[in-house]
Each structure stands twice: as C-alpha cells, then as structure tokens.
MIDREN-154081 format. One record per residue (C-alpha): residue in one letter; residue number from 1; x, y, z. Coordinates in pm, 1 decimal, padded with zeros to 6 digits. Example, Ala and Ser with C-alpha at 12.3 -4.5 7.8 and 13.67 -1.06 7.14 Angstrom:
<atoms>
<type A, seq 1, u 01230.0, v -00450.0, w 00780.0>
<type S, seq 2, u 01367.0, v -00106.0, w 00714.0>
</atoms>
This chain:
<atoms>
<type X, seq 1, u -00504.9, v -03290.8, w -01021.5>
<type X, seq 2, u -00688.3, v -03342.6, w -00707.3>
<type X, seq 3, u -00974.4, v -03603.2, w -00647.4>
<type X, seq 4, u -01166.0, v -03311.2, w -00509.1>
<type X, seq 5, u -01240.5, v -02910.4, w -00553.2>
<type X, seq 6, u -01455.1, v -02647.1, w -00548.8>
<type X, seq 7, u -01461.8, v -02294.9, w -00694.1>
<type X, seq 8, u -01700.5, v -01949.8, w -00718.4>
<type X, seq 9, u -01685.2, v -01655.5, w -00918.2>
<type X, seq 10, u -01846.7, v -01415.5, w -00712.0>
<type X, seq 11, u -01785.2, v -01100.8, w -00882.5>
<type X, seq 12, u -01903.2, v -00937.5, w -01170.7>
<type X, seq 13, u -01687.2, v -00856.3, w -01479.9>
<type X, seq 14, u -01829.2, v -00593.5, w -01738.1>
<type X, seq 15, u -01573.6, v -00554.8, w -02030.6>
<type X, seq 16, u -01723.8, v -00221.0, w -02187.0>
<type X, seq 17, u -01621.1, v 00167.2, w -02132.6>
<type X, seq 18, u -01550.4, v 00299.4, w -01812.5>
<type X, seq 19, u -01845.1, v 00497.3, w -01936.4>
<type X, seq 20, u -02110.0, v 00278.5, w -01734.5>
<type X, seq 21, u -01963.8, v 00354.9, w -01404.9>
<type X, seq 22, u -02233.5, v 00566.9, w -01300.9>
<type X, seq 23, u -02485.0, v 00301.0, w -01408.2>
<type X, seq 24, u -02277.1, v 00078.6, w -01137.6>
<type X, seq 25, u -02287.6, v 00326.8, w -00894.2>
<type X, seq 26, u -02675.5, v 00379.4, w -00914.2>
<type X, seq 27, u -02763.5, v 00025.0, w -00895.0>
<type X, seq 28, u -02592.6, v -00027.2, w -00592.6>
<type X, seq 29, u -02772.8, v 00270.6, w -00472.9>
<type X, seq 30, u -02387.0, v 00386.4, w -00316.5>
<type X, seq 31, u -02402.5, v 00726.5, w -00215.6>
<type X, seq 32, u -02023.7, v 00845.1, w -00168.7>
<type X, seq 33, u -01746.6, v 00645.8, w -00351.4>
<type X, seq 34, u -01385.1, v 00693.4, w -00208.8>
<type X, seq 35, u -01178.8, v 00750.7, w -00568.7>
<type X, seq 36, u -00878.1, v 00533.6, w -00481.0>
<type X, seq 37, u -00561.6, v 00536.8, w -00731.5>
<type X, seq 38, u -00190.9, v 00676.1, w -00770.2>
<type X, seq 39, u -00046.6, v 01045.5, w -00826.1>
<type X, seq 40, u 00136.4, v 00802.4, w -01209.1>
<type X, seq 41, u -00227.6, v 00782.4, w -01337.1>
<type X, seq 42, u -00334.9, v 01119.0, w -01198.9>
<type X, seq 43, u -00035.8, v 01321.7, w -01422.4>
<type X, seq 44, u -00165.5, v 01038.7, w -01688.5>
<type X, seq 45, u -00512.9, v 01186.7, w -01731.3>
<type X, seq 46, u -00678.9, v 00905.6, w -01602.6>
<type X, seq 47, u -00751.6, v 01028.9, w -01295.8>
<type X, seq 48, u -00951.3, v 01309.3, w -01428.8>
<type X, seq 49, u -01129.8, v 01141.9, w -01709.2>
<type X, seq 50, u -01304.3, v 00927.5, w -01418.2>
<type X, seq 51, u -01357.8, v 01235.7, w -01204.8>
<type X, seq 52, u -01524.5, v 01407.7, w -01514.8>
<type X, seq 53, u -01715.9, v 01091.4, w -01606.0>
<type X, seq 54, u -01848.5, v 01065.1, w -01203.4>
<type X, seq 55, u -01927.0, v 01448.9, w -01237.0>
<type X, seq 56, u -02107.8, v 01416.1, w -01566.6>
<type X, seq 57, u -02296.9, v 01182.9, w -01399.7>
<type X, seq 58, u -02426.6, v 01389.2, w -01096.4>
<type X, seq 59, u -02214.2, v 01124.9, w -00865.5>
<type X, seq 60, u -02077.3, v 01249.3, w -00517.2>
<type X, seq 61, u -01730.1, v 01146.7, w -00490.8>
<type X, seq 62, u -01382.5, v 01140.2, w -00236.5>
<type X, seq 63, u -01015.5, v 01122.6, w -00349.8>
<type X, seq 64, u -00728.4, v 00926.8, w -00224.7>
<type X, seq 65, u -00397.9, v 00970.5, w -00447.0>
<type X, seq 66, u -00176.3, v 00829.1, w -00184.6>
<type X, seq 67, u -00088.3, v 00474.3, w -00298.9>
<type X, seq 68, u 00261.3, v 00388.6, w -00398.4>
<type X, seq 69, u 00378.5, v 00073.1, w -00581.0>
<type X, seq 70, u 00411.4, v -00214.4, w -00331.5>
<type X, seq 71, u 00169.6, v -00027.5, w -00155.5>
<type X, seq 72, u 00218.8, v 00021.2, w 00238.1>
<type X, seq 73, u 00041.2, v -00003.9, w 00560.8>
<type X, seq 74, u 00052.1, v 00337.8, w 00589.8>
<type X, seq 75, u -00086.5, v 00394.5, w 00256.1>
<type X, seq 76, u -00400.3, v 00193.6, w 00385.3>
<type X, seq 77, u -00390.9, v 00383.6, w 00725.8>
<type X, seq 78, u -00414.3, v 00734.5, w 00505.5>
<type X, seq 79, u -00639.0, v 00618.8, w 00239.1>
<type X, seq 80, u -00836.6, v 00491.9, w 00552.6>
<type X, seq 81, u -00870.6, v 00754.9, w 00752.3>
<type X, seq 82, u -00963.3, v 01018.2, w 00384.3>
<type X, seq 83, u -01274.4, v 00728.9, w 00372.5>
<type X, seq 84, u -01392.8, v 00834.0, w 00731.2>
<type X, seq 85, u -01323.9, v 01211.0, w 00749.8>
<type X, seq 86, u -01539.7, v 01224.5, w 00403.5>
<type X, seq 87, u -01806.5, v 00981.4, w 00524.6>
<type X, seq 88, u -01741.7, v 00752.6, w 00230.0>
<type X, seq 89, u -01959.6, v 00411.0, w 00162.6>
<type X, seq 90, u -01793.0, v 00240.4, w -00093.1>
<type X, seq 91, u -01422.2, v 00203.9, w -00277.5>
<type X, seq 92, u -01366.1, v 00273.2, w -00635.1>
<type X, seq 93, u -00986.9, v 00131.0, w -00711.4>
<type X, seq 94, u -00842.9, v 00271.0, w -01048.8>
<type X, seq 95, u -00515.8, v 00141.6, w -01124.9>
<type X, seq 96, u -00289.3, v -00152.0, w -01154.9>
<type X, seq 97, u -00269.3, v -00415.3, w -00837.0>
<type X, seq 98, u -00132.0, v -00119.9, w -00595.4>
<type X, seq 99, u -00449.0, v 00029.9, w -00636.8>
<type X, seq 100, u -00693.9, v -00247.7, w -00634.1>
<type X, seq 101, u -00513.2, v -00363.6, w -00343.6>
<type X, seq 102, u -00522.9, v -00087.7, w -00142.3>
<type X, seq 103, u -00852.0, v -00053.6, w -00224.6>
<type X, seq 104, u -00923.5, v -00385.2, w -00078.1>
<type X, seq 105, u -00749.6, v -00277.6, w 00274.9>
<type X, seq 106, u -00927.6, v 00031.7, w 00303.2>
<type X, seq 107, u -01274.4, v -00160.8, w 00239.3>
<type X, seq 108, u -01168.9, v -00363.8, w 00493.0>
<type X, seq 109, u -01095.2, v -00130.0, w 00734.3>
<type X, seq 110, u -01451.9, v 00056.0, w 00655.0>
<type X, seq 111, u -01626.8, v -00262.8, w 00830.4>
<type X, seq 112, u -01361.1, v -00430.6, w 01073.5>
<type X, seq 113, u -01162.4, v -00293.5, w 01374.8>
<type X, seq 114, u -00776.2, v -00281.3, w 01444.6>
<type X, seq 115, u -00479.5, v -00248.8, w 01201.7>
<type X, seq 116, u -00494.0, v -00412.7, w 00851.6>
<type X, seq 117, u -00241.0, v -00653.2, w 00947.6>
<type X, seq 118, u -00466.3, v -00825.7, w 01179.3>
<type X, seq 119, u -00672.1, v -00982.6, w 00853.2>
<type X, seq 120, u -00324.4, v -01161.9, w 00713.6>
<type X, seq 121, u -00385.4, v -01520.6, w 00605.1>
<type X, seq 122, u -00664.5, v -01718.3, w 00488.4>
<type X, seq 123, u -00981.6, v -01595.4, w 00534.4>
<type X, seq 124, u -00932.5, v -01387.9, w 00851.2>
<type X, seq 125, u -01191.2, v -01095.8, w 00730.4>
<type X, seq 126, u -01490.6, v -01102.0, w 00940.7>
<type X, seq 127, u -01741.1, v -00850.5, w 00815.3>
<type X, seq 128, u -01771.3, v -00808.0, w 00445.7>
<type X, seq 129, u -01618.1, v -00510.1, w 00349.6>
<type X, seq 130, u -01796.1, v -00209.2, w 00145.5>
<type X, seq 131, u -01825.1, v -00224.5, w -00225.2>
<type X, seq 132, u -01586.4, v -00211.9, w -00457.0>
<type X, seq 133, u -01562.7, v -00119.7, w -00754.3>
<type X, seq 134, u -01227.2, v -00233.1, w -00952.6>
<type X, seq 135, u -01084.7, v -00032.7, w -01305.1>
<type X, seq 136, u -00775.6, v -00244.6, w -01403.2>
<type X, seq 137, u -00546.1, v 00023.8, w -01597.7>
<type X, seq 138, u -00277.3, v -00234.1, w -01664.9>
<type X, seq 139, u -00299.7, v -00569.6, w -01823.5>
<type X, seq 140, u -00093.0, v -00745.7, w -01492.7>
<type X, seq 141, u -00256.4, v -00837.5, w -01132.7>
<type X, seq 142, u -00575.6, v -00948.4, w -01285.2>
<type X, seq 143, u -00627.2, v -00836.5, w -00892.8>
<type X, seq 144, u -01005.7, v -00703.2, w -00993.6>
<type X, seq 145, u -01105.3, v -01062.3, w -00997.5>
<type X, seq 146, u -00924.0, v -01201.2, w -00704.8>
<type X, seq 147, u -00938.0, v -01261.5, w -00367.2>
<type X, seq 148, u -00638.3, v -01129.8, w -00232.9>
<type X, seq 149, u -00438.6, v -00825.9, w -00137.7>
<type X, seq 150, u -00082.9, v -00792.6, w -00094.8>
<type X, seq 151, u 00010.7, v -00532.7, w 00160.6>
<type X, seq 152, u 00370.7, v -00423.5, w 00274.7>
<type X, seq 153, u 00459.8, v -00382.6, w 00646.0>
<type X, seq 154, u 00771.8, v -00155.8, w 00585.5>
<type X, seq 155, u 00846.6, v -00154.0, w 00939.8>
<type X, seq 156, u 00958.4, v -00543.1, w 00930.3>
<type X, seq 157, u 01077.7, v -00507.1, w 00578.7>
<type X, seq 158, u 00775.5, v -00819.6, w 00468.2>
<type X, seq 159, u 00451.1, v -00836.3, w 00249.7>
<type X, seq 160, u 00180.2, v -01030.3, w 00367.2>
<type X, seq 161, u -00108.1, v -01123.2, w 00175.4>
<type X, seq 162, u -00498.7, v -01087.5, w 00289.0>
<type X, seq 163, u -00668.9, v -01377.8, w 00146.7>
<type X, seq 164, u -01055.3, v -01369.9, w 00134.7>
<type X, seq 165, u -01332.0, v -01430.0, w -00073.4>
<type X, seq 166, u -01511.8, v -01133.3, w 00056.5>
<type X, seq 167, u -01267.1, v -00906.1, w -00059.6>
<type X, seq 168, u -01330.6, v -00999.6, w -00424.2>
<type X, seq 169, u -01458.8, v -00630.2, w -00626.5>
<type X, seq 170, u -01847.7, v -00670.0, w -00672.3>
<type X, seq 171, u -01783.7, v -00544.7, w -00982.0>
<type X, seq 172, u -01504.6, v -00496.6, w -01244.0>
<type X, seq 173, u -01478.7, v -00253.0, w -01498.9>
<type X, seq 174, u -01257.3, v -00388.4, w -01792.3>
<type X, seq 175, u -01179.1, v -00103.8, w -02077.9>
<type X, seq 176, u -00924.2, v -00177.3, w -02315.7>
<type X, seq 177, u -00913.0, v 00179.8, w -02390.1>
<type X, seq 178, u -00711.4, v 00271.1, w -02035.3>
<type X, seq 179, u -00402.8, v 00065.9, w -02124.4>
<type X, seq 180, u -00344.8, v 00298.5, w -02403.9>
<type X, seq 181, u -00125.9, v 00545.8, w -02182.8>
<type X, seq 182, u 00075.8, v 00270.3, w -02093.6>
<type X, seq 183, u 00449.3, v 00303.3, w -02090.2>
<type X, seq 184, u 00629.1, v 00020.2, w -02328.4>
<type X, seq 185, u 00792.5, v -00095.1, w -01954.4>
<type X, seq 186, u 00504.9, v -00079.8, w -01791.7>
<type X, seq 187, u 00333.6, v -00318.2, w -02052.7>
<type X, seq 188, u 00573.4, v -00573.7, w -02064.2>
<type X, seq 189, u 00659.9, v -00639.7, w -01722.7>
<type X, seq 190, u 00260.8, v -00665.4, w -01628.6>
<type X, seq 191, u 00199.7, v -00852.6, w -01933.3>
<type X, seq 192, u 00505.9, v -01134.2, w -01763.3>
<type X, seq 193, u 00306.7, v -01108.9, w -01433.4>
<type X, seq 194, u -00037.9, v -01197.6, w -01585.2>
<type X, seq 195, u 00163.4, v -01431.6, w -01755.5>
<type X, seq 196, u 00318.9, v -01591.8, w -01463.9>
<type X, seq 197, u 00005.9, v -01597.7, w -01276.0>
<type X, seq 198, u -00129.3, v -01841.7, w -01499.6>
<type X, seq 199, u 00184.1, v -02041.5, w -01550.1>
<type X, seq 200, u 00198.1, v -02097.2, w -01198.9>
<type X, seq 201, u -00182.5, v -02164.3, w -01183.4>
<type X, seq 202, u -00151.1, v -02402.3, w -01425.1>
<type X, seq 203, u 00136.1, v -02649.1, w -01289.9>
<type X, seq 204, u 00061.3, v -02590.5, w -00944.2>
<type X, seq 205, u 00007.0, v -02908.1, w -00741.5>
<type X, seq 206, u -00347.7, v -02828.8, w -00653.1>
<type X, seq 207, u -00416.1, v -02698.0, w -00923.5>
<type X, seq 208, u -00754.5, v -02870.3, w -01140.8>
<type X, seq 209, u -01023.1, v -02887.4, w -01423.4>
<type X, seq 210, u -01143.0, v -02463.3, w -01378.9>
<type X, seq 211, u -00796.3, v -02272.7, w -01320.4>
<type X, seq 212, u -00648.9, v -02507.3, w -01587.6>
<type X, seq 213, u -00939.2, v -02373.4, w -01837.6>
<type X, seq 214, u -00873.9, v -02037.2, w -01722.5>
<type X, seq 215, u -00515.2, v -02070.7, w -01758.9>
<type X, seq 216, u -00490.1, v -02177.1, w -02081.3>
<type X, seq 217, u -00722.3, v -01935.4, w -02194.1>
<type X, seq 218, u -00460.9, v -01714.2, w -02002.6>
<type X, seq 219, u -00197.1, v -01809.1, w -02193.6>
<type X, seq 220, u -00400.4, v -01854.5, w -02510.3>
<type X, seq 221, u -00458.0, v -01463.7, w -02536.9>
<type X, seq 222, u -00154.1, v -01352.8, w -02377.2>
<type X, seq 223, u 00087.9, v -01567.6, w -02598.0>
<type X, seq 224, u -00094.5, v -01418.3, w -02904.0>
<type X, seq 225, u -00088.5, v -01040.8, w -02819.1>
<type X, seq 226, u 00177.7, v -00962.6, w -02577.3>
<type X, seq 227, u 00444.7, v -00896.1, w -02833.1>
<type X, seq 228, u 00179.9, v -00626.8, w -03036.7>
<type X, seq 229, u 00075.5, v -00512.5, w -02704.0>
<type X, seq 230, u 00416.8, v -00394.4, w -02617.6>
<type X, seq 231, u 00469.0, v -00278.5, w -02996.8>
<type X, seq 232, u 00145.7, v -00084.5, w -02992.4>
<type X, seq 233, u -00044.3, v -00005.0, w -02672.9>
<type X, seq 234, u -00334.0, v 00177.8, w -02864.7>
<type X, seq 235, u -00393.3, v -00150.2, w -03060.5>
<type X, seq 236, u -00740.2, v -00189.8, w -02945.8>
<type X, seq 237, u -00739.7, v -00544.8, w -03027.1>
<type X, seq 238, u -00418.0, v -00651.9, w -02819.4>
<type X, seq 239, u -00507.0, v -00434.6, w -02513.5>
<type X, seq 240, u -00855.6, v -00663.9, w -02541.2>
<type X, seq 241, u -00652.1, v -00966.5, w -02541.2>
<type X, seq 242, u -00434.2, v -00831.6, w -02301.6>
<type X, seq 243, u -00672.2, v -00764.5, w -02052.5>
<type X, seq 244, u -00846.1, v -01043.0, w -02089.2>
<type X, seq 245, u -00590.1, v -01281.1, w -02022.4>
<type X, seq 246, u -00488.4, v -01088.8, w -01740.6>
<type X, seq 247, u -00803.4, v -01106.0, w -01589.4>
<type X, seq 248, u -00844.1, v -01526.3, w -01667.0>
<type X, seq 249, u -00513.5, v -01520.6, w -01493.5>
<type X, seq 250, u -00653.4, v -01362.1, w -01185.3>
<type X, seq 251, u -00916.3, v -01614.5, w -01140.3>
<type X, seq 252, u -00649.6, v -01945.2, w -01229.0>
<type X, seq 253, u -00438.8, v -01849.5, w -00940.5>
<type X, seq 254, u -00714.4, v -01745.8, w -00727.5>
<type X, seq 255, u -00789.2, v -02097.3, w -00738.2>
<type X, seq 256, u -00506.8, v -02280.1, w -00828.3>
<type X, seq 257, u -00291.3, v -02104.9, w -00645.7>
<type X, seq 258, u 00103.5, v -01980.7, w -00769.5>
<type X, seq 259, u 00399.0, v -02149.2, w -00661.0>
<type X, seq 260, u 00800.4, v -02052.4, w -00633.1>
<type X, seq 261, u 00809.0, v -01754.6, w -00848.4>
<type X, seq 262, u 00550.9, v -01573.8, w -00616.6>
<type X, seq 263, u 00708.2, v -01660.4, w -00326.5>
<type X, seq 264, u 01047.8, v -01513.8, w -00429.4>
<type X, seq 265, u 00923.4, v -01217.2, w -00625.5>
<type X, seq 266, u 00783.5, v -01075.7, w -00288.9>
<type X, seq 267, u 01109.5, v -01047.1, w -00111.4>
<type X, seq 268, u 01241.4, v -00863.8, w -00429.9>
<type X, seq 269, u 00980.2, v -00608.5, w -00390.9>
<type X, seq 270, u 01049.2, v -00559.7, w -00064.5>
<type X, seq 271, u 01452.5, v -00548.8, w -00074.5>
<type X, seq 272, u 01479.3, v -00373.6, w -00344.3>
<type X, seq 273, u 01166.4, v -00212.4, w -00412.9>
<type X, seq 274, u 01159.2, v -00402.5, w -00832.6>
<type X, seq 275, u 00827.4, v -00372.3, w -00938.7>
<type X, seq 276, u 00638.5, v -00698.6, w -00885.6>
<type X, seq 277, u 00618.7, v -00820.6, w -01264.6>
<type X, seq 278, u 00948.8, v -00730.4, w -01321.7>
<type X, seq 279, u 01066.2, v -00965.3, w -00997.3>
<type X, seq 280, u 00837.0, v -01211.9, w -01172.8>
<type X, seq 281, u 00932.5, v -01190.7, w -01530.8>
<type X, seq 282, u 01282.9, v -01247.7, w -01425.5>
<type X, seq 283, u 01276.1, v -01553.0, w -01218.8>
<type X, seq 284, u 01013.5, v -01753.7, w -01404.3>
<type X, seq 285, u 01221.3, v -01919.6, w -01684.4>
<type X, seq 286, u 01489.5, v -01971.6, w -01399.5>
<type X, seq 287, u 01178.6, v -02162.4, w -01166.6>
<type X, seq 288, u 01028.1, v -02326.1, w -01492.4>
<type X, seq 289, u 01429.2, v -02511.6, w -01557.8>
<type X, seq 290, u 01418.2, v -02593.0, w -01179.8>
<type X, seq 291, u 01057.5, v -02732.1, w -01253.4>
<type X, seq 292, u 01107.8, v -02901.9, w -01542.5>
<type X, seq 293, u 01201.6, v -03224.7, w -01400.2>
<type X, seq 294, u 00850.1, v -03214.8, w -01202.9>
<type X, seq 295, u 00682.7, v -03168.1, w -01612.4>
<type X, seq 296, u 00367.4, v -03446.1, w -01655.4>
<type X, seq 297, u 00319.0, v -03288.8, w -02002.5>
<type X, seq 298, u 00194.4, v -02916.7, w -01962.4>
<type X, seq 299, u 00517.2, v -02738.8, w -02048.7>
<type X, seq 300, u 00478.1, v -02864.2, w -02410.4>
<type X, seq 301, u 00132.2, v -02711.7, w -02400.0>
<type X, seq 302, u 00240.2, v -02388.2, w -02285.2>
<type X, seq 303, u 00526.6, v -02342.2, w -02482.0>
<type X, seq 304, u 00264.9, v -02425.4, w -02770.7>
<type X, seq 305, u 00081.7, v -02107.8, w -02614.5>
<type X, seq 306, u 00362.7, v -01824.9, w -02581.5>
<type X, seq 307, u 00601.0, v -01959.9, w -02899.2>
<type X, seq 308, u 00588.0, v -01883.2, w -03263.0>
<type X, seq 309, u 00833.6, v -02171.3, w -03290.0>
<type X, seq 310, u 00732.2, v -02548.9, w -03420.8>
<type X, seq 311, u 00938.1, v -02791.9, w -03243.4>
<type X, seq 312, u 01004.4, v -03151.7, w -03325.1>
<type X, seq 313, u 01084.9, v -03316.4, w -03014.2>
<type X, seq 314, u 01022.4, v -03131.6, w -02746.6>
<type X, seq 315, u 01190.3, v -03110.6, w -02430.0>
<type X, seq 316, u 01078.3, v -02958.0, w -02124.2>
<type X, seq 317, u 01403.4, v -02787.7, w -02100.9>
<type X, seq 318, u 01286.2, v -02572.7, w -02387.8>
<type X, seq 319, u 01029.4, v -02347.7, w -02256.1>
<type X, seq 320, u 01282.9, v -02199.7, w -01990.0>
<type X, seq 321, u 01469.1, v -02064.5, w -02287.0>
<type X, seq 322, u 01172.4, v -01948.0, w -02451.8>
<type X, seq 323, u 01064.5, v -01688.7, w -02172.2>
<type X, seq 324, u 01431.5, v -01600.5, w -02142.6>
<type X, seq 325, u 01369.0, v -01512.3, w -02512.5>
<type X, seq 326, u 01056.8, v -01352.9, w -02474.1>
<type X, seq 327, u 01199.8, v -01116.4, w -02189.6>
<type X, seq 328, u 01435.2, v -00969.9, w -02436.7>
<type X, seq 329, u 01266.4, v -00909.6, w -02704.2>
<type X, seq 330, u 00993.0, v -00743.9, w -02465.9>
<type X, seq 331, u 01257.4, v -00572.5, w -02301.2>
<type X, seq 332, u 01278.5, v -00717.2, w -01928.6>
<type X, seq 333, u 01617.4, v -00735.2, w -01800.6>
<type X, seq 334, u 01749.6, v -01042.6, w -01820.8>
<type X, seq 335, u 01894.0, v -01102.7, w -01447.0>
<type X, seq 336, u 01872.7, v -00995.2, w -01103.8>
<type X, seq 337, u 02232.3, v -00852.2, w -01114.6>
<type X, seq 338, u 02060.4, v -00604.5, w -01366.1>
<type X, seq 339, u 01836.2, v -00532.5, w -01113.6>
<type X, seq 340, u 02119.7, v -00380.6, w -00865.1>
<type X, seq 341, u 01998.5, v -00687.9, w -00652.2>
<type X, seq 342, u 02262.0, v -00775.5, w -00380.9>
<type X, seq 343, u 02401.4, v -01160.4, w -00301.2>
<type X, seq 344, u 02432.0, v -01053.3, w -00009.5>
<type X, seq 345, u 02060.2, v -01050.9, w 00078.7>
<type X, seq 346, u 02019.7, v -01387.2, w -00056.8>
<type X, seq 347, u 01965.6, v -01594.0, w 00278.9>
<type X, seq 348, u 01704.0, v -01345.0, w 00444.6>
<type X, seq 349, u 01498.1, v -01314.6, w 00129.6>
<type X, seq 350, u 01539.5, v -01692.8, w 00088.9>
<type X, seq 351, u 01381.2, v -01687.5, w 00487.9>
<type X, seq 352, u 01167.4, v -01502.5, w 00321.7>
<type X, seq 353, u 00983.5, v -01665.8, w 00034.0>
<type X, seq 354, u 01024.4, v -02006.0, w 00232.3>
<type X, seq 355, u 00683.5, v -01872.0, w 00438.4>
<type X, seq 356, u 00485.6, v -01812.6, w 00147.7>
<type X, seq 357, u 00273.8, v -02113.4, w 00140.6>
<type X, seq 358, u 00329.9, v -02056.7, w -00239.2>
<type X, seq 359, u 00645.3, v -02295.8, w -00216.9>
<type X, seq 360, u 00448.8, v -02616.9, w -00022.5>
<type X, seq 361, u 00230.0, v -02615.4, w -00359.7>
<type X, seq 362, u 00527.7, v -02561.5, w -00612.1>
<type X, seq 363, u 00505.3, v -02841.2, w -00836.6>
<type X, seq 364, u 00888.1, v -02940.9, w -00728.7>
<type X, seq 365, u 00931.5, v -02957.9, w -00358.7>
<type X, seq 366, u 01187.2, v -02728.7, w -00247.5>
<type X, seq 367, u 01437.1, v -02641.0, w 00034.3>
<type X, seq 368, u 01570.0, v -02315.1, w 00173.7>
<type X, seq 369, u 01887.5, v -02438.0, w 00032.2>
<type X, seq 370, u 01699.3, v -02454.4, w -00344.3>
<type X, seq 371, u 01559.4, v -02153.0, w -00302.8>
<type X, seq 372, u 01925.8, v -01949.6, w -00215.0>
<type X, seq 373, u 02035.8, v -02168.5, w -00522.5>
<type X, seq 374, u 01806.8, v -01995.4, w -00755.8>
<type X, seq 375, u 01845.5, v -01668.9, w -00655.6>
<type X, seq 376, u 02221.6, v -01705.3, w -00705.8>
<type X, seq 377, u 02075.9, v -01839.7, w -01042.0>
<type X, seq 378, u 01892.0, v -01529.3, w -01134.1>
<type X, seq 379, u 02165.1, v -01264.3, w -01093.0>
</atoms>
C-alpha cells in the first residue's frame, strides 16, 4: 500500500428503475438528450422501452444506434456529428462499456475541438464535457462509474484509453431489471471482466485502503451470485448483486488501477476482435499463476471470495486453478487457441500491451519477453 492517496466519487449512482430517468433529465434542466446505444439492444427491446419511457415523459430526444463492440473512432465521429446536426445538449449511454464509452467521446467532442484521439492519456480533457447520463445493461465495465474510455483507432490496429475525471457520468442509472435479456455468454464473460477489474484493483501495486474496500465488496457480491446469474438472468436478486459488484469494481480500478490482464486483453480485442471480458476471463488465472510469487496474502482472501471450496493449507498457486474452474463451469473457453487467436501475432500484441501503463503497476514486474511467454501460455 502506498504511504499516500487520494480519491473522489464524483458521480451519482441511483440503483432504482430506469423509470426515474425523466426525473434526471428535469433536474438537470437538459433540454435534448442524444440516445446513445447499439442496434444488439435495439432488436432486444431495450432500446424502445427507454424511448417510450422518454416519450411518456414529454422528453425531447436524438438517436445514435451506431456503436459496435470495441467501439471505433469512427463510431465517435458519427455519433458526433448525429449530436450536432440534432442540436443535442447532453448524452444518455444505454448499454454495456461500448456504449458508455462512446458516450464519453461524443461528450467530449460536444465541448472540445479536434479528433477524439487528441484527449488520449491522463487527464488531457480540457473543457468538461456535457452530461451524461449512464444505463449499464450488462453486469461488466462498471464503466458508468469510471473515469475512462477505451476507444479503438482501427486505422493503426490500437486502443487507447481517455483517462479523466471529468468524463465520469453525472449520474448512473443502475436497474437490475435490464440484465434480464441477457444472453447466458453475454453474462458470463462480463461477469469475469467485473471480476477482473477488481482482482486487478485489488493486488495492484498502488493500489490502497478505498479500492481495496471496494474490491472486496467486488468480489464479495460477485463470488456469491455469478454462478445463479449465469443460471438465471431474471433472478432479480443475482442481477442486484451482479450489478453491484460490477459497479464497486468500476470505482476499485478507477483508483487502484488494473495491471497485466488489461494490458494484454486490449491487443486481443483489437487482433482478433474477442470481446473484452472474454480476452479477460481467459488470461486472468494464467496472470494470477505468473503473480502468485508476488502474493503478500490477498490471494487467500480472494479465493475465500469466488470459491465454495474450504481449503486447509492454502497455496497461492490455488486460486489460478480456481478461475480456470470457474470459466468452465460458466462457460468461457478455456484458451486463446479456442479463440482462433494466432502465435503468430504474439510479438506485436506483446509490443502492444507493454505500453499500457497497466504493466509498470502489475504487482510482478514484467518484461516483453514475460509477456510473449504468457500469451504462448494462454493458447
């Protein structure tokens, strides 16, 4: 833990029925909300459940369907330029991290000039953006608390991230109810990503006293409810949990940060276009082995988290073989070789992940070399 740190949560999280979005609307006296989510949640019924609910309540509204996952710069540019031609004032993001993230970038965009790249990095948003307004429909990103968005530049074949606290949604909408269309898939591999995030959170080496609370608490109601939560998805009490811990998750790594998993999952996305919790699920019990020699003591209390096990002497080595455990039985494939991913690709997404300042904070340092290593490990 580090001798110093500091830490804000500046948004507001209101765990109730997407119902009250009007109410939100009104109070922040916005006039013309840009709509922004995917064509997945539109054939869903989502889509139109919030358009009926903004109707009902006599609020003027825009559209923007256009975001794909790993969403582009040229999703941002189109979602962008539907904000200006319909005078928009604020972003409503309905969706899983593609959304919310896009959303970010076009709120961005709304108060800053030049391309979206231009605001990669820490802190490199000027102007605040518009409001947002973030509905999480999966249990994953726990990006509706967060201040980052990850963008893809498909021209250069890379993701860069947007880190700023302004970019955090003014408000989040968290209903349990929306994660009830969720494909089995769907639920388990953003279920390993919220997961993840607060794994990493939690044994990164700058990590302290909040983001390990939140972690735990993380791990606490994600351990208990991710296996029903698959089972069932209209189990009102897992998709709480669920979303809940996916949303603690957001806030551990916004200030804890993540560490090698992150960093490699990215170039998988990019590659080979594998959904981002699916990258993630796969390669953390292959990080957590590599980390386990770095383990001061926390792997025992995570393993206490996720297992349904009692162990007598525990070794660190154990809780890689948990989460290999847990992927099955939730479904996730159990390599990268499943994943159609190529060796061949190994050394430029190693190149890759080694910018992410993800791996300088890994609680194991770590070459180029280690990172090739476990990629060959995960196919």
């Amino acid at each position: 833990m580090r001798d110093n740190f500091s830490f804000k949560v500046p948004g507001e999280v209101k765990f109730d029925s997407i119902e009250i979005l009007p109410e939100v609307i009104e109070e922040k006296a916005l006039e013309k909300p840009l709509l922004v989510s995917d064509n997945g949640l539109q054939e869903a019924g989502l889509v139109k459940r919030v358009k009926d609910i903004l109707k009902d309540g006599d609020i003027d509204f825009e559209i923007f369907l256009g975001v794909q996952p790993n969403p582009s710069m040229e999703n941002v540019d189109n979602g962008y330029a539907r904000y200006k031609e319909h005078d928009c004032d604020s972003v409503i993001c309905l969706g899983g991290g593609s959304s919310i993230d896009a959303g970010k970038a076009i709120a961005i965009l709304a108060t800053n000039d030049g391309n979206i790249i231009d605001y990669a990095g820490m802190h490199a948003v000027e102007n605040s953006p518009v409001s947002i307004i973030a509905i999480p429909t999966t249990a994953g990103t726990g990006s509706e608390v967060t201040p980052v968005a990850v963008i893809t530049d498909e021209e250069k074949n890379y993701k860069f991230t947007i880190y700023s606290y302004k970019i955090i949604p003014e408000t989040a909408i968290l209903d349990p109810d929306l994660a009830a269309s969720l494909p089995a898939d769907i639920a388990a591999s953003t279920g390993m990503d919220a997961l993840t995030h607060a794994v990493e959170a939690y044994l990164s080496k700058i990590s302290h006293p909040f983001a390990d609370a939140v972690a735990e608490k993380s791990m606490e109601l994600i351990g208990k409810n991710v296996r029903k939560f698959v089972a069932d998805r209209k189990n009102h009490e897992a998709a709480a949990g669920m979303l809940l811990g996916s949303m603690f998750a957001g806030l551990a790594f916004s200030w804890g940060r993540l560490g090698n998993v992150h960093a490699m999952a990215e170039p998988l996305g990019v590659y080979f276009d594998i959904p981002h919790g699916v990258a993630n699920a796969v390669l953390l019990p292959v990080v957590l082995d590599y980390n386990a020699l770095a383990d001061e003591g926390k792997y025992q209390r995570i393993f206490n988290y996720i297992s349904r096990k009692n162990v007598d002497n525990f070794r660190p080595e154990l809780l890689a073989k948990e989460v290999y455990e847990l992927n099955e039985k939730l479904g996730i494939p159990g390599s990268l070789s499943e994943l159609k991913v190529d060796s061949d690709y190994i050394p430029d997404m190693a190149e890759d992940a080694m910018k992410s300042g993800n791996v300088k904070i890994n609680p194991r340092q770590t070459t180029y070399a280690d990172i090739c290593q476990l990629y060959q490990e995960a196919l």
